[in-house]
N, C-alpha and C positions, 0 to 999 in steps of 0.2 A: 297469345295469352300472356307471356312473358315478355313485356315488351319495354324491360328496364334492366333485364337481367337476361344474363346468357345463359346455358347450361352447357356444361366442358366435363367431356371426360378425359384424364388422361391414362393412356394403357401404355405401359412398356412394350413393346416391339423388338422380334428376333433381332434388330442392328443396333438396338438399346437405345432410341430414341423414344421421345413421349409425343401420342396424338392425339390433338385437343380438335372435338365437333363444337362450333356453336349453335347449330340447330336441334332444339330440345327433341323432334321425331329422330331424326341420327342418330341423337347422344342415346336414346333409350333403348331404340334397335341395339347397339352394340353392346350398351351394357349387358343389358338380359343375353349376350353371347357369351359376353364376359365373365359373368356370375356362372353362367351355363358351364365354360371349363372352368370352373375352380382359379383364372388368373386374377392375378391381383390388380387394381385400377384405384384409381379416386375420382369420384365427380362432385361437381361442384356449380353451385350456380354463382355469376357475378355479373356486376355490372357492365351495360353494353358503354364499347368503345374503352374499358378499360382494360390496362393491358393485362397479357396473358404472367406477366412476372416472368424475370428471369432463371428463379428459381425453379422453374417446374418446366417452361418449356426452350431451354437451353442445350447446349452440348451435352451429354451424356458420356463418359470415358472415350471422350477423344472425338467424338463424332458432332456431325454438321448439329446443330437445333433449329427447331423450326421457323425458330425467329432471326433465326441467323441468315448474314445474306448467301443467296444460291451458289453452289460451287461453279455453276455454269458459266457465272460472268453476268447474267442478266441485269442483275443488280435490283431484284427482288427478293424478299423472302421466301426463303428452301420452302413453306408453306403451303405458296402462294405460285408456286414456278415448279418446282420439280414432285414432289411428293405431296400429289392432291388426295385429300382426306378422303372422299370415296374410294380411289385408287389402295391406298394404304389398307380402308376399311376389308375391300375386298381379299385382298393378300392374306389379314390377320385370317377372317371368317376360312380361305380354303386350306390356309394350314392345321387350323383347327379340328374342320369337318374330316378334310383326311385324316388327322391322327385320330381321330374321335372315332370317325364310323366309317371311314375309307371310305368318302365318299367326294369327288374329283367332282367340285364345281367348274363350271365354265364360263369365261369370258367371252367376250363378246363374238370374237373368231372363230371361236368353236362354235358359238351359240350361230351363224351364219350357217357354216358349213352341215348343219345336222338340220338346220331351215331346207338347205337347197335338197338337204335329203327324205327331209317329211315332203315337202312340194314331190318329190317324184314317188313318194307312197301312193300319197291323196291320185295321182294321174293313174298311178296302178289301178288303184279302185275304184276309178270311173272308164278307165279302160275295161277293165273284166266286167263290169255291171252292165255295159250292153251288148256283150256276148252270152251272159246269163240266159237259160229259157230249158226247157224241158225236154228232156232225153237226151242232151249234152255229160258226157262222164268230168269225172273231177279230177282227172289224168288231164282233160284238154285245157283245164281251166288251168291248169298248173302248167303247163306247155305253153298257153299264153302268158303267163307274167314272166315267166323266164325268160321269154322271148324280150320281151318289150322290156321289161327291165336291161335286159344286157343290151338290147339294142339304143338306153339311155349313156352304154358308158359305166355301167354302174352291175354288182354282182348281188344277189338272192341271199341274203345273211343265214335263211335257215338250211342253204342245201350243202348236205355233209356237219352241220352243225350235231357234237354227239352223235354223231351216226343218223340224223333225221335227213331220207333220202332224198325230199323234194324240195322245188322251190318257195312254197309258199302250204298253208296250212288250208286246210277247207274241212270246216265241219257243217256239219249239215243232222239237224233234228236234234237227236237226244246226244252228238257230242256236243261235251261242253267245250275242248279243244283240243289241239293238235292234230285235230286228221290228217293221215297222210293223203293225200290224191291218191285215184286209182282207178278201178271200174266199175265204182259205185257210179248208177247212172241216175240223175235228177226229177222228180217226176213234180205232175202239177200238185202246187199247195206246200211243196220244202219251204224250209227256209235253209238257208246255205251261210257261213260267215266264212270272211277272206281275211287270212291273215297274212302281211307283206309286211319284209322288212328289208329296202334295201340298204346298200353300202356304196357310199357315192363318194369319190378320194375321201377315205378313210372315214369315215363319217356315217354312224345308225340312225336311221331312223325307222318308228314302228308305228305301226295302225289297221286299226282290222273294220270293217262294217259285218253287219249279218243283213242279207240281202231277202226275198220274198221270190220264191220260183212262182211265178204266175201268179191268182191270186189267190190272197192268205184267207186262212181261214181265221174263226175267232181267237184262237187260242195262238193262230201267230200273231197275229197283230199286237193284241197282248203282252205275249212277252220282249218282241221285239220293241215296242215302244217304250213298254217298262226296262230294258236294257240301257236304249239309248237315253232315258229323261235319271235315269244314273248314271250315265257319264257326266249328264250335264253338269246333274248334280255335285257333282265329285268334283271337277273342275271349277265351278264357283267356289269353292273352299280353298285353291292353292292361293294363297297371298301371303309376303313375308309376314313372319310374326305370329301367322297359324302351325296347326301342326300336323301330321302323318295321321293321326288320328283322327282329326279331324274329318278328313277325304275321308276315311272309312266308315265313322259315323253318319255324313250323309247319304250315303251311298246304301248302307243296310238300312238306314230309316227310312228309307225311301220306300224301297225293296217290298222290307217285310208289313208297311202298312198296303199292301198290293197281295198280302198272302204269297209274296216269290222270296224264292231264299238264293242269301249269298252267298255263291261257292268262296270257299275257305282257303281248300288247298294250294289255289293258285293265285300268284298276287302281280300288281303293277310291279314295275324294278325302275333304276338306272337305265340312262341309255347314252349314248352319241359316240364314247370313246372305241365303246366296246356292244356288246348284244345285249348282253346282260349286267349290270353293274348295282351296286347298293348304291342305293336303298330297296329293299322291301316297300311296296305299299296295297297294305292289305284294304282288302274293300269291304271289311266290316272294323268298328273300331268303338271307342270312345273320345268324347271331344276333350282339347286341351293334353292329351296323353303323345309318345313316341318324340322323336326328333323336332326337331323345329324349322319351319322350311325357311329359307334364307336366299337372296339374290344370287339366280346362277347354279340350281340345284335345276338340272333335265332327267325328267322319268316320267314314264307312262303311267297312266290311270287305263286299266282294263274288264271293268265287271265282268261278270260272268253270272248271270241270271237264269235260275231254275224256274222253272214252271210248278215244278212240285219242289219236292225236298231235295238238301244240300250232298245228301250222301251220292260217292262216285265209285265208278271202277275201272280201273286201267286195264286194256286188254294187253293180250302178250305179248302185239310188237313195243309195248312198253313206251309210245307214244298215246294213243288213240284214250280220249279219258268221255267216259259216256255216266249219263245221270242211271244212278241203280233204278230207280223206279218208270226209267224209259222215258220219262216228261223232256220238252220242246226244253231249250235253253239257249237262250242269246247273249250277244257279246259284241260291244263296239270298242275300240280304244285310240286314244291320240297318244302322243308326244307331246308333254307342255314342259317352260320352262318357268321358273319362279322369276320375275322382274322387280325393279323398286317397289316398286307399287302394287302389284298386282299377279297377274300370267299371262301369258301368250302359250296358244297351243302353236306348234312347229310342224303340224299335220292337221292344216286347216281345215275341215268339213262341215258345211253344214248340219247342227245338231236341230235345226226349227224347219228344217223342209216337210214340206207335206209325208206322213208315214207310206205312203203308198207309193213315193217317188222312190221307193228301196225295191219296187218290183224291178227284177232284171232285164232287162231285153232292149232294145234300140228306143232311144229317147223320143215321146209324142210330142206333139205341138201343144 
């Protein structure tokens, strides 16, 4: 569009240097970061191929300028060699987001290491889903992931977490989540969801399915699919430049034109460094409202879909959270990360498989 003139921001930076974008989607990305904390910047459109002036993008109290040649010796501009404008972009954005919302974005290394750690979620929950089947207790099912999890190398994030004694979470019917395993035993027609989160060198990742004990009846299939077609939902909305609210408004729009309600109390979070990390992200919302997602923000999207109404009750072990009106309630969740462009989930699953491929039991031809 601009094909005569550049657009330049430049932002003062912690080492008191100025960073000029000449791509008008860049430049406007960071602006709207920029106006977002209150720093001070100038942008400016000018002519392409002319220079950026010494005035503005010079030395700054003693230090290198952009234009100036690289310390390194290359015999390039510092610009152009050492301090590449994404590189920089990214710096300003996670000293921001931490000071702003505590909220630790990740480069690309972490964003790997919490990959290799969604990949061994997703294998968790095709490992357990064909051990799934009827009059199997949710003591065995938690005895298998722990197994096969540890035997990846890798440790069960939620066991001893606050005091939560198991390896993995399994609700089943009218919990909405955290069940602990035990000797509740599975009958035809449950529906069951697995919650796994392991920890693979230092590295979370999280992801739950809710599975079909045999086959479902109407009212699972229903919710169970109304569950999953809001994750989807939800996840088509992460793209920079959106917002937290955003995921929340699709997700309860969705929801509540199906007559199911969004549980409230519990929401998506942070993830990779730690188990739990901000941000919040709640699964009802309004659009355009909350934080603003930006390259390199990893956290879960988790609905939690009622059958009936949103109201809940925690029993005494102060984990176990079940729907007061008793109603079926489902729940899938990934790991996604926000990218240039767009998202990538880090706990790849299939969300378009046939609904009935969620039946548990050894895989058909």
């Amino acid at each position: 569009m601009f094909t005569e003139r550049q657009w330049v921001i430049d932002i003062p930076n912690p080492a008191g240097e100025c960073i000029g974008f000449s791509d008008y989607k860049t430049c406007f990305s960071i602006a709207q970061i920029v106006i977002l904390f209150g720093s001070c910047y100038k942008i400016s459109r000018r002519r392409s191929g002319a220079s950026f002036g010494r005035n503005i993008m010079t030395s700054v109290n003693g230090k290198t300028g952009r234009n100036d040649f690289c310390p390194c010796g290359s015999g390039r501009k510092y610009k152009t060699c050492c301090l590449p404008a994404k590189d920089r972009a990214f710096y300003l954005m996670k000293q921001q987001y931490l000071r702003q919302y505590r909220i630790r974005l990740k480069d690309p290394k972490d964003v790997e290491g919490i990959r290799s750690a969604g990949s061994l979620a997703v294998a968790s929950l095709d490992y357990i889903a064909h051990h799934l089947a009827p009059e199997i207790t949710t003591e065995y099912i938690n005895s298998l992931i722990h197994d096969f999890i540890t035997s990846q190398g890798a440790t069960p994030a939620p066991l001893n977490y606050m005091g939560f004694p198991k390896s993995a979470c399994t609700s089943v019917n009218e919990v909405v989540c955290h069940g602990i395993p035990g000797k509740r035993v599975l009958r035809e027609g449950d529906i069951i969801n697995v919650d796994v989160t392991p920890i693979l060198n230092g590295y979370y990742a999280d992801a739950n399915k809710t599975f079909f004990i045999g086959s479902p009846g109407v009212d699972a299939e229903k919710i169970v699919s109304a569950a999953r077609e809001c994750l989807k939902r939800g996840i088509a909305m992460v793209k920079p430049g959106n917002t937290v609210g955003d995921i929340g408004w699709a997700i309860q729009e969705y929801a509540e034109s199906l007559k199911c309600s969004v549980v409230r109390e519990y929401t998506g979070h942070g993830v990779g460094y730690a188990f739990h990390e901000p941000p919040e992200i709640p699964h009802i919302g309004q659009r355009d409202t909350g934080i603003v997602l930006v390259p390199g923000m990893v956290f879960t999207i988790e609905p939690m879909i009622n059958l009936g109404g949103p109201d809940l009750r925690l029993l005494d072990d102060n984990w176990t959270v079940l729907t007061v009106d008793r109603s079926l309630s489902a729940q899938f969740e990934q790991t996604v990360v926000v990218t240039d462009d767009g998202v990538e989930t880090l706990t790849p699953y299939n969300l378009e498989e046939p609904l009935l491929s969620l039946i548990g039991g050894p895989a058909t031809p």
